[in-house]
N, C-alpha and C positions, 0 to 999 in steps of 0.2 A: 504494500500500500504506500503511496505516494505520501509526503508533507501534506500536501496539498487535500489528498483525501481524508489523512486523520485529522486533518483542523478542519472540515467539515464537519465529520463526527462527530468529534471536539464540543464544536456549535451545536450540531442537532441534539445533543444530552444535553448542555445547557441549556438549550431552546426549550427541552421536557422537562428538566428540574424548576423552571423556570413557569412552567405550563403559559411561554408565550406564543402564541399563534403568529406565526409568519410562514409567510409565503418566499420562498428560494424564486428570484425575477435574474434578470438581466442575463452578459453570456454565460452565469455558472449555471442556470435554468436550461441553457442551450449543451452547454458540452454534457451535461447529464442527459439530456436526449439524443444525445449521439450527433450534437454541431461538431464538426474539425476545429474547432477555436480557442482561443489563449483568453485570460483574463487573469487580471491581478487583485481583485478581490471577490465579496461574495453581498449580492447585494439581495436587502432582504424584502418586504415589502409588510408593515402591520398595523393595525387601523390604530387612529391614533387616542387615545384617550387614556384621561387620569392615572388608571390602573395599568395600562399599559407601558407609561411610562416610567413608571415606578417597579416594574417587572422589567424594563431595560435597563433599569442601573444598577438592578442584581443581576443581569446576564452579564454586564461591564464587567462587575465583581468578579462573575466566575470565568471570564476570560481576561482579566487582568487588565481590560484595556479603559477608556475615558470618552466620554463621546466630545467632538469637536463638530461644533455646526459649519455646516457648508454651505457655499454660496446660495443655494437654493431653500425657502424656509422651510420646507417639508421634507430636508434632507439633514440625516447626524451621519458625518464617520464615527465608527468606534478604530480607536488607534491603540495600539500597545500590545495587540496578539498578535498572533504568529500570522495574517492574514488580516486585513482592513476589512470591514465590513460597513458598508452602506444601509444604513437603515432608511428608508421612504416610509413617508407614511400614508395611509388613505389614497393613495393614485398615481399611476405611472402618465406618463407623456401620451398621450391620444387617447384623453379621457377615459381612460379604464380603472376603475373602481375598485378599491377590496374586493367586493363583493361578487362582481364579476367574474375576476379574475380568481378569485376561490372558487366560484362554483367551475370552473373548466379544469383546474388546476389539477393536478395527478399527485397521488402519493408512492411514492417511489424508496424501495429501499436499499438503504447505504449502508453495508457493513454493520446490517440489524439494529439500526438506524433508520427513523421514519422520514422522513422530506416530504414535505410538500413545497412541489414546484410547479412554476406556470406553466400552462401550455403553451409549446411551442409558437403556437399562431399567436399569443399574445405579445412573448418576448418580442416578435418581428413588429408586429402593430406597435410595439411601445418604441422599438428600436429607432422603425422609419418615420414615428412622428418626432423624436427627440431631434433626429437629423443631424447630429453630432458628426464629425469625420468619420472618428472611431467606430460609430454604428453603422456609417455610409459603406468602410467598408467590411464592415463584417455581412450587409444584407444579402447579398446572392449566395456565400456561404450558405446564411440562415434559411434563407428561400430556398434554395436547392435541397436543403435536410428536410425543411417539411415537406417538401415536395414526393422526395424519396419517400417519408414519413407515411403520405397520406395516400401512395400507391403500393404501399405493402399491407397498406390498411392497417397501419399502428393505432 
């Protein structure tokens, strides 16, 4: 198992110890569905309220990290683990909802480890509305995975 995969784990037991509900969005959503693509952190997406935020700064806790707000108001890094994590709250880029976006969402397991993560066709809906470089070019990547995706009838 990669770095990479056990600070995932890592996360998704904190995310359960923690009983916070988040949804795995962006390209770590994607290379878990079998995208070819790189990313440098893990971004997460969870509705935002009171209790919820207060359940993020014991997940801070149990990954040793601090959240740093970013540029955007609906956006925390969490910094100081082994892996940055993006926290969103309530909506990605092209008007897509918690809610929505949970109900498509797959649960997927990781090294006996629960995930839930966005459906593919979301992360691209969120990617090509964000219009970032970075997204520009990862989309035909993207598009061609679901493409494959949706002709093997995943």
């Amino acid at each position: 198992m990669s770095s990479d995969e056990l600070f995932l784990c890592t996360l998704l037991r904190a995310l359960a110890a923690e009983r916070l509900e988040a949804i795995i969005v962006g390209s770590t959503a994607a290379v878990i569905q079998g995208a070819p693509v790189m990313t440098q952190d893990v971004d997460l997406l969870l509705r935002d309220t009171p209790r919820n935020r207060v359940k993020l700064r014991a997940l801070c806790a149990r990954l040793d990290a601090h959240p740093v707000a970013n540029d955007l108001a609906a956006v925390q890094t969490l910094v100081g683990a082994d892996v940055p994590v993006d926290v969103i709250f309530d909506h990605l880029p092209g008007g897509l909802r918690f809610e929505s976006i949970r109900a498509r969402s797959r649960t997927v397991d990781i090294a006996g480890q629960k995930a839930v993560v966005a459906d593919l066709a979301d992360v691209v809906a969120s990617k090509r509305a964000a219009n970032r470089p970075k997204d520009r070019a990862q989309l035909p990547i993207l598009e061609e995975t679901l493409r494959v995706r949706d002709a093997l009838g995943e």
